[in-house]
DRENVEXVO-570800 format. One line per field, with one value per atom (N, C-alpha, C, CB): residue in one letter; atom name; x, z, y. Coordinates in steps of 0.02 Angstrom, whole numbers, plus 32768, in hexadecimal, padded with zeros to 4 digits. Last residue first. Glycine has a CB too. Layout:
N
nuba <- [a/...]
zadren <- [CA/...]
X <- [X/...]
Z <- [Z/...]
Y <- [Y/...]
//
This chain:
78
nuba <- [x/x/x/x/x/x/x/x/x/x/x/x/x/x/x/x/x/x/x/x/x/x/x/x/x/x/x/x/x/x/x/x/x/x/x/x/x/x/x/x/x/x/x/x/x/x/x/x/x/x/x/x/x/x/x/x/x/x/x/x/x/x/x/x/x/x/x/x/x/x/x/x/x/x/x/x/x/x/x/x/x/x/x/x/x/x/x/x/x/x/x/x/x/x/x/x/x/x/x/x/x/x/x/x/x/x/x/x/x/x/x/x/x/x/x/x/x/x/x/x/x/x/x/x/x/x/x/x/x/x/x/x/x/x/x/x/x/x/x/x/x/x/x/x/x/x/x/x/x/x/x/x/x/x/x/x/x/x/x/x/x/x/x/x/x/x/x/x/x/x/x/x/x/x/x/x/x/x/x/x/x/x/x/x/x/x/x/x/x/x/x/x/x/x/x/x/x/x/x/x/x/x/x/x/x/x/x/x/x/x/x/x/x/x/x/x/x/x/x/x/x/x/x/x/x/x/x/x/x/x/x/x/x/x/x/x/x/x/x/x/x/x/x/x/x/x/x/x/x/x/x/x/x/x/x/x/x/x/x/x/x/x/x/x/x/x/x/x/x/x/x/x/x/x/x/x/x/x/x/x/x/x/x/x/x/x/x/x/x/x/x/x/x/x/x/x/x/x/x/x/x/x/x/x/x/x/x/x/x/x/x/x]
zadren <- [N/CA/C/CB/N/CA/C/CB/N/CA/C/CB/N/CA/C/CB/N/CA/C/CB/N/CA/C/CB/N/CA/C/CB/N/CA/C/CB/N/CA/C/CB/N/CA/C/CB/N/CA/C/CB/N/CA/C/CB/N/CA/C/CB/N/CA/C/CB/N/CA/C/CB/N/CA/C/CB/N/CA/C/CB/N/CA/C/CB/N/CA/C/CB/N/CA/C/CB/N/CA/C/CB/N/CA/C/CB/N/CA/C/CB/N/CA/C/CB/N/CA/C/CB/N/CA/C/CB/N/CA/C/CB/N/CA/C/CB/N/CA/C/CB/N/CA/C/CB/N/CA/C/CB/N/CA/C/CB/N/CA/C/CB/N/CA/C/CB/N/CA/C/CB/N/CA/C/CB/N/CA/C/CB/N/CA/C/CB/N/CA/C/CB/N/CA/C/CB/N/CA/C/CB/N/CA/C/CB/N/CA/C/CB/N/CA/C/CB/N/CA/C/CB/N/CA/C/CB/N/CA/C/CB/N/CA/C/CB/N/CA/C/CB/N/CA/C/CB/N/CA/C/CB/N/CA/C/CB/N/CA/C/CB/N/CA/C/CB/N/CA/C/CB/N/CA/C/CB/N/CA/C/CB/N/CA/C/CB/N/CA/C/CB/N/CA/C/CB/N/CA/C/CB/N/CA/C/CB/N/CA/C/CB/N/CA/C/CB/N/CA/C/CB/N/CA/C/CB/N/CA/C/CB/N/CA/C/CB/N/CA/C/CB/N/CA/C/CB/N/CA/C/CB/N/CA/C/CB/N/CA/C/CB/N/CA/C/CB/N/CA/C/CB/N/CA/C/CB/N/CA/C/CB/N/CA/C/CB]
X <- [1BE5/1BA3/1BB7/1B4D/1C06/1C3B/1C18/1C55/1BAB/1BD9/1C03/1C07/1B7E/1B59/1B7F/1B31/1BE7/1BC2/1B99/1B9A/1C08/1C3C/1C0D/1C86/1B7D/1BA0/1BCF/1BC0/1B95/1B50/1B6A/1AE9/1BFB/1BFA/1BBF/1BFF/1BD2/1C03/1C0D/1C1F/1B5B/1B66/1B9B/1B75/1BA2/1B7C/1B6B/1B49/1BF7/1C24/1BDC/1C26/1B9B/1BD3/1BE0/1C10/1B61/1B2A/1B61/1AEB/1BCE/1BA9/1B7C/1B85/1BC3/1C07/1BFD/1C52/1B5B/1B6B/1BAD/1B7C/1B62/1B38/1B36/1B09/1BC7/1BDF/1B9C/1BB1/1B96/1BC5/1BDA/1BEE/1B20/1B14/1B5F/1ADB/1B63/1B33/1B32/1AEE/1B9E/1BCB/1BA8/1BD5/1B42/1B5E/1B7A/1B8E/1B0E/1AEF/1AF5/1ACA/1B5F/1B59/1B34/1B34/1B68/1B8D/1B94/1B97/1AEE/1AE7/1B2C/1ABD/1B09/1ADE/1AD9/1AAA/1B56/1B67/1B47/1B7D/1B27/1B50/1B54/1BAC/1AAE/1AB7/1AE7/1AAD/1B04/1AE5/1AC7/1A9F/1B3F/1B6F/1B4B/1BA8/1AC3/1AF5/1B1E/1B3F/1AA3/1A75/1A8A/1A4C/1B12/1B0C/1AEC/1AE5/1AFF/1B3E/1B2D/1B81/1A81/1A93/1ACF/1A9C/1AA4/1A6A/1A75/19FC/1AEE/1B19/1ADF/1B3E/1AA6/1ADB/1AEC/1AFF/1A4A/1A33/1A6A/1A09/1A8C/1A7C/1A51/1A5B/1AB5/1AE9/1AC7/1B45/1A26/1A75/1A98/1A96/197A/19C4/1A03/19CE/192B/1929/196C/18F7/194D/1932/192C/18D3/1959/197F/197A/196E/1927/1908/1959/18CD/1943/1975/194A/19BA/191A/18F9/1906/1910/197B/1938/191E/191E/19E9/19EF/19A6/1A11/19AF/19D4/19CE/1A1E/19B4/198E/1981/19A0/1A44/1A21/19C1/1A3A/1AA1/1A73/1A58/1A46/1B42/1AFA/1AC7/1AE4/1BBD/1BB0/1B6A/1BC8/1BBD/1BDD/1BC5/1C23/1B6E/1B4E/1B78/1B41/1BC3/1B7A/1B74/1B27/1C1D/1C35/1BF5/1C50/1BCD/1BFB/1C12/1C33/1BB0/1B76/1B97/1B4D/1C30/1C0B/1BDA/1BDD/1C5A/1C7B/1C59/1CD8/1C11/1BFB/1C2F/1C0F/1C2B/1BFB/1BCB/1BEB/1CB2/1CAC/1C60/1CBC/1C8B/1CAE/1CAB/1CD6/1C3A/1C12/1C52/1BF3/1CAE/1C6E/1C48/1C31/1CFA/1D17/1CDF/1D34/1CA9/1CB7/1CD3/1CE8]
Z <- [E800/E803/E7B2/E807/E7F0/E80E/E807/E85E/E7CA/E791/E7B1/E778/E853/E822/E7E9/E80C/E8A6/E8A8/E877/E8D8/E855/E852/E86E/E885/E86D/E82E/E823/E824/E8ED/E8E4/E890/E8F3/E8F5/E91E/E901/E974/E8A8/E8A9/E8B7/E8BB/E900/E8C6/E8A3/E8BD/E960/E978/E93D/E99E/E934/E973/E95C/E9E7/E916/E8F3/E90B/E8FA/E98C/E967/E934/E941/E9DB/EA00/E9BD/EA32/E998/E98D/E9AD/E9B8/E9AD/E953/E95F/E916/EA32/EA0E/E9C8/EA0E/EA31/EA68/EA30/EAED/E9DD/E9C8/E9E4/E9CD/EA13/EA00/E9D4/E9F4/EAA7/EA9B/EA56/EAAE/EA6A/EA85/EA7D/EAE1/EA54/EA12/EA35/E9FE/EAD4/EAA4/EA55/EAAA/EB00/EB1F/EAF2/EB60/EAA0/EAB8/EADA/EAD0/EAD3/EA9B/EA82/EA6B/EB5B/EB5A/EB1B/EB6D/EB50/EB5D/EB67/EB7A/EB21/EAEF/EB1B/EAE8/EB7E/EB36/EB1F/EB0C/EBE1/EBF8/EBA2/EC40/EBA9/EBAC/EBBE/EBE9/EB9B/EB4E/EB5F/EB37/EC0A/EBE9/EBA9/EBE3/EC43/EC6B/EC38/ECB3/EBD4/EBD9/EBFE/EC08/EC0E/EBD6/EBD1/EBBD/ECAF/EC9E/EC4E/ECB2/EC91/ECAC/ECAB/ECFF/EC3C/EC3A/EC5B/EC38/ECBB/EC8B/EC70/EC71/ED24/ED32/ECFB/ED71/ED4C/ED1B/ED1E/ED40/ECED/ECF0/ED34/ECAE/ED13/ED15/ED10/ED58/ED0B/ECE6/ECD4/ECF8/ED6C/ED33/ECEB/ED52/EDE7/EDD4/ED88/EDFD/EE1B/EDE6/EDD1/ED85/EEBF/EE8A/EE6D/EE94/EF58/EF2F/EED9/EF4C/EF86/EF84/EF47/EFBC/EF8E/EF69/EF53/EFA0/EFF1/EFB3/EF70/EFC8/F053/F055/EFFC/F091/F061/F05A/F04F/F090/F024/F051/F049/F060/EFAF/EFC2/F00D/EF85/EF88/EFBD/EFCD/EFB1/EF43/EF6C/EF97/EF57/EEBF/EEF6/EF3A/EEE6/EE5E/EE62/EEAB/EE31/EE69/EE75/EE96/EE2E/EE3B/EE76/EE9E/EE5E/EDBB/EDF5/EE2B/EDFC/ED63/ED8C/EDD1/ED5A/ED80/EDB7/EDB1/EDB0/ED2A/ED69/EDA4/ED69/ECB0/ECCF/ECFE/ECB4/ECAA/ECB1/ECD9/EC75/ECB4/ECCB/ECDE/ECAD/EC1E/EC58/EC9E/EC55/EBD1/EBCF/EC1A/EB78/EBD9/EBEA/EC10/EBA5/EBA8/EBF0/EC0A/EBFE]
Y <- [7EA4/7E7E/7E55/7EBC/7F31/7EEA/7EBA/7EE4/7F78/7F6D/7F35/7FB3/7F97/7F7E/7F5E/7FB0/7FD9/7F90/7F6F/7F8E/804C/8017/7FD6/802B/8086/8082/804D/80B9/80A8/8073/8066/80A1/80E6/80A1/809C/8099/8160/8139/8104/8146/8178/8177/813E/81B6/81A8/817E/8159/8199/8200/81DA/8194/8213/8271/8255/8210/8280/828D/826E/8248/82AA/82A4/828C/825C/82C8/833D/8305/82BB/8325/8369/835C/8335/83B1/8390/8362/833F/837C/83FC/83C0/8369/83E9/844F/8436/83EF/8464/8476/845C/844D/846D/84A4/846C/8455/847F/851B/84EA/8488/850A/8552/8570/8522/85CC/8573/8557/8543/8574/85C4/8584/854B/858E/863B/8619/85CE/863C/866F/864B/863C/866E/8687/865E/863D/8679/86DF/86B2/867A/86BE/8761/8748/86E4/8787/8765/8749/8732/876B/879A/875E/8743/8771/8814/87D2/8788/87E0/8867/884F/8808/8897/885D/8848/882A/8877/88BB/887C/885A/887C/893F/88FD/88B8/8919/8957/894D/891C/8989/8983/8936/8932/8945/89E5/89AA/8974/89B8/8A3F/8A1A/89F3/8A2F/8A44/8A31/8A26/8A52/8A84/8A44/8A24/8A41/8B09/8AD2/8A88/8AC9/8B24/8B1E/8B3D/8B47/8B01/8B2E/8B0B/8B54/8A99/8ABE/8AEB/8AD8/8A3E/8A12/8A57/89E6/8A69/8A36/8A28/89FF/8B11/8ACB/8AAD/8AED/8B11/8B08/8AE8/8AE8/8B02/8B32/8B33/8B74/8AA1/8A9D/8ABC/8AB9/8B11/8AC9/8AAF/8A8D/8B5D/8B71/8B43/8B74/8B02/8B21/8B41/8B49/8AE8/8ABD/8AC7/8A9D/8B6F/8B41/8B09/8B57/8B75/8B76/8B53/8B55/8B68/8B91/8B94/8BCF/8B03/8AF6/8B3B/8AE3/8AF1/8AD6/8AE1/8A8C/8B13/8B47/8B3B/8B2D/8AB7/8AF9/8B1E/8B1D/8A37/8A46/8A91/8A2C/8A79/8A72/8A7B/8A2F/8A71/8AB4/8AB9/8AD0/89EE/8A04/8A57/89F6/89CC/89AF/89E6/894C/8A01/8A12/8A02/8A1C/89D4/8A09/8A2A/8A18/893D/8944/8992/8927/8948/893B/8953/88DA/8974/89A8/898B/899D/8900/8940/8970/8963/889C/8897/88DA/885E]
//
């Protein structure tokens, strides 16, 4: 978050005295500072995505436990 943080607030900088005209003309996609800062954005929308998914399938294995369990204790009560 540091690195993205840093290299949001360059663009910010790059971008503050510029036109709008200026801006236009800017490969977004090739020049710095805007390739670092799409690197980090790209790193954190991963990290967090396999994060969410790291979460799912914990939320589900406890869910499948749980379910397990109760179909386990009903059967053996029988």
């Amino acid at each position: 978050m540091k690195q993205y943080d840093k290299a949001y607030n360059d663009v910010t900088e790059f971008e503050k005295d510029k036109t709008e005209e200026e801006l236009n003309n800017i490969n977004k996609y090739g020049d710095e500072p805007y390739v670092s800062k799409s690197k980090y954005k790209a790193a954190i929308v991963d990290w967090e995505s396999k994060e969410e998914m790291i979460h799912e399938v914990i939320v589900f294995w406890i869910i499948g436990f749980l379910l397990i369990s109760i179909g386990s204790f009903l059967y053996f009560k029988k």
